[in-house]
C-alpha positions in Angstrom: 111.6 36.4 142.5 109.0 36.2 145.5 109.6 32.4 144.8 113.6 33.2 145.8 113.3 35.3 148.4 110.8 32.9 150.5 112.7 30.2 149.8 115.9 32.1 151.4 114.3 32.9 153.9 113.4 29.3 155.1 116.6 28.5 154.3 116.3 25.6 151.6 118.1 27.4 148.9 121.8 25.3 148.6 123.6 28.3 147.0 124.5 31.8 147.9 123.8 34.4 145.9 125.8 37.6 146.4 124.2 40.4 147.5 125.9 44.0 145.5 126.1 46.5 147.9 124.2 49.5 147.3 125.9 52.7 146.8 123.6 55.8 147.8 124.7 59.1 146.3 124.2 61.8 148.4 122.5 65.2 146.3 125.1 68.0 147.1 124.4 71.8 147.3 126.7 74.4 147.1 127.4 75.8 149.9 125.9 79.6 148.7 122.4 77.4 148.8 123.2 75.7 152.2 124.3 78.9 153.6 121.1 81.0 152.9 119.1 78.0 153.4 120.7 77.3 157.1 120.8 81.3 157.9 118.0 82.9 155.5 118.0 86.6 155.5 115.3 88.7 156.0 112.6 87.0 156.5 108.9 88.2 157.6 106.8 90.1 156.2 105.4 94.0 156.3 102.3 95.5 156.4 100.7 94.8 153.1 98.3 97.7 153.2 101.4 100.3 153.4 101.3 102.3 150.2 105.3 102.0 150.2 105.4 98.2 150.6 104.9 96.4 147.2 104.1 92.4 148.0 105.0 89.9 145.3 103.4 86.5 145.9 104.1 83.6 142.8 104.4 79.8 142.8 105.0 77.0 141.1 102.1 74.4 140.5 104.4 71.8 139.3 106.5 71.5 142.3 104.5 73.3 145.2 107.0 76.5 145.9 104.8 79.3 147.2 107.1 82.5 147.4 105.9 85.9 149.2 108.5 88.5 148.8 108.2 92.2 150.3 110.1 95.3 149.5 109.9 98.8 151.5 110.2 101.5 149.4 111.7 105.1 150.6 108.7 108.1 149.8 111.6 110.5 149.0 114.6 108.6 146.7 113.0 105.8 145.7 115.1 103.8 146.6 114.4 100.2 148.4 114.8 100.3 151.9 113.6 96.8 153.0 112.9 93.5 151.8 111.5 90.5 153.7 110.3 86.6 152.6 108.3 83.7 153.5 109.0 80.8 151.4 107.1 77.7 151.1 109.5 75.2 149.6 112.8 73.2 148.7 116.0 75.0 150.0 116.7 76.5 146.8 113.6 78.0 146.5 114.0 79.7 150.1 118.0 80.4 149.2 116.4 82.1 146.0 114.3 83.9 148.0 116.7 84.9 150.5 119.3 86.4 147.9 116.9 88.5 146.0 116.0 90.4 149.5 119.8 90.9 149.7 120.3 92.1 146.2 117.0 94.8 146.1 118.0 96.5 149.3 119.5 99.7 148.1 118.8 99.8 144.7 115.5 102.0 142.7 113.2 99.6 140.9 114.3 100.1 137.9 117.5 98.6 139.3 116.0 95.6 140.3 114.0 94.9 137.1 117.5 94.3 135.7 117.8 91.3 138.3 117.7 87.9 136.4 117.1 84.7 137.6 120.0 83.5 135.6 121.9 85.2 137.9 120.6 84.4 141.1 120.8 80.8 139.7 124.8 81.3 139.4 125.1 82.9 142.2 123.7 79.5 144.1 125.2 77.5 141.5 121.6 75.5 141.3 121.7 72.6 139.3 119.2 72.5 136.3 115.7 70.7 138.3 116.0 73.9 140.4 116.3 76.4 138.0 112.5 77.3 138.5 113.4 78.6 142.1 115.5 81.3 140.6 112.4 82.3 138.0 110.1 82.0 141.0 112.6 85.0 142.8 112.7 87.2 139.7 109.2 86.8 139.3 108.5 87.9 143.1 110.8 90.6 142.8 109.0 91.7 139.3 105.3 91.7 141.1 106.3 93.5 143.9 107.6 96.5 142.2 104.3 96.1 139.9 102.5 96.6 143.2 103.9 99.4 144.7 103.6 101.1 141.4 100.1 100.0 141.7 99.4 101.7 145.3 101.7 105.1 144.1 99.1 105.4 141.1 95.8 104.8 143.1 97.3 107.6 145.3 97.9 109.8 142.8 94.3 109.0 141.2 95.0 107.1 138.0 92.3 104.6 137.4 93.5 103.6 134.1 95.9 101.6 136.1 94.3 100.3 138.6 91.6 98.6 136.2 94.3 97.2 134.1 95.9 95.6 136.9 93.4 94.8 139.3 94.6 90.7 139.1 98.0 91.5 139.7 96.8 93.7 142.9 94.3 91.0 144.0 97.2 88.2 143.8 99.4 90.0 146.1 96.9 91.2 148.6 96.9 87.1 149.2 
């Protein structure tokens, strides 16, 4: 082969041979990913320290996707407030991201327990590779609630819970 190509490129081949043109596929996204990826919503970040602010930070070794996500919780109902992101990763990992801070905002946290990545993952329409954003979401969304529960019950005094959990807390004071 390297015999060929020098010998082509002195020119004392006699014959031609064809050269195929390459046909590049371009990767598509939908355009739900594209969308949050080109206009992500809420994203920042909230004081970590604030007992109503539960901070989920996860990743994924295998490809590199660090996800912090933040919800704001409301003292009185319950309810979430707020959510905010920083995403270090693909565009599906930060449209993941992006979606779950849409879909907590409202809800109690019982609520958003019920949020699955299967569903974010149709929501974006993400192909199979980049499943592991949408686990990466519901697993932020599931470690921040686990946090704020975390601050309510060193508030209220129960050590039982707080030596139980102390990695979780440790892992999202990062």
């Amino acid at each position: 082969m390297l015999r060929l190509a020098s010998k082509r490129l002195l020119g004392l081949t006699s014959r031609e041979i064809p050269s195929r043109p390459v046909q590049i596929l371009p990767r598509l996204y939908h355009e739900n990913v594209i969308d949050h990826y080109n206009n992500p919503r809420n994203v920042g970040s909230f004081d970590k320290n604030d007992p109503n602010v539960g901070t989920g930070l996860v990743g994924a070794p295998a490809c590199g996707d660090v996800m912090k996500l933040q919800i704001k919780i409301d003292e009185e109902s319950g309810k979430i407030v707020d959510a905010c992101f920083k995403t270090f990763g693909c565009g599906s990992a930060i449209a993941s991201s992006s979606v779950a801070t849409e879909w907590v905002k409202g809800k109690n946290m019982d609520e958003v327990l019920t949020i699955k990545n299967t569903e974010i993952a149709k929501h974006l329409s993400l192909p199979p590779v980049k499943l592991h954003c949408s686990m990466l979401a519901e697993d932020a969304i599931k470690a921040a609630v686990k946090d704020v529960e975390l601050k309510r019950a060193k508030l209220k005094g129960n050590s039982s819970a707080d030596a139980a959990n102390a990695p979780i807390e440790k892992a999202a004071d990062a």
